[in-house]
N, C-alpha and C positions, 0 to 999 in steps of 0.2 A: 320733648318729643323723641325721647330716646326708643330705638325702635322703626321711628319708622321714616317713608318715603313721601316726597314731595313728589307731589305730578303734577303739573301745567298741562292744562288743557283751552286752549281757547281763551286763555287769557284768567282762565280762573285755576288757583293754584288747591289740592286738596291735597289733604294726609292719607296718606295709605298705609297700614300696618301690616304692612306683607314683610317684609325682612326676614321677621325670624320664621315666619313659614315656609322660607322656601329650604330647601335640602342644603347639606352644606355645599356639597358640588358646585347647584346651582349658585349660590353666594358666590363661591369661590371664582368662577366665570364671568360676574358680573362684575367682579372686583379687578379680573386681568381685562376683562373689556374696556373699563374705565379708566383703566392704565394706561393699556393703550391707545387709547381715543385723546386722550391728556396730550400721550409723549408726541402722536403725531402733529394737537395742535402749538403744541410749545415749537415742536421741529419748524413748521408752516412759519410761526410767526418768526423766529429768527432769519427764514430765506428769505423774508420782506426786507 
């Protein structure tokens, strides 16, 4: 499935080929979002 994205929805999971559609920007965004969304849950789990 090189390419593309997994979405959950309701409990059912489907491919989406959107990736290489979107702008690089847009990638590139999604990429520091997921970064940071990570670092904050790794942060959280260490304060436990």
């Amino acid at each position: 499935m090189s390419g593309q994205l997994a979405l959950m929805t309701g409990g059912t999971v489907v491919a989406a080929a959107v990736w290489e559609t979107l702008p690089a920007e847009a990638q590139r965004e999604v990429a520091v979002r997921l970064a940071r969304l990570v670092a904050r849950l790794v942060e959280a789990q260490r304060d436990e």
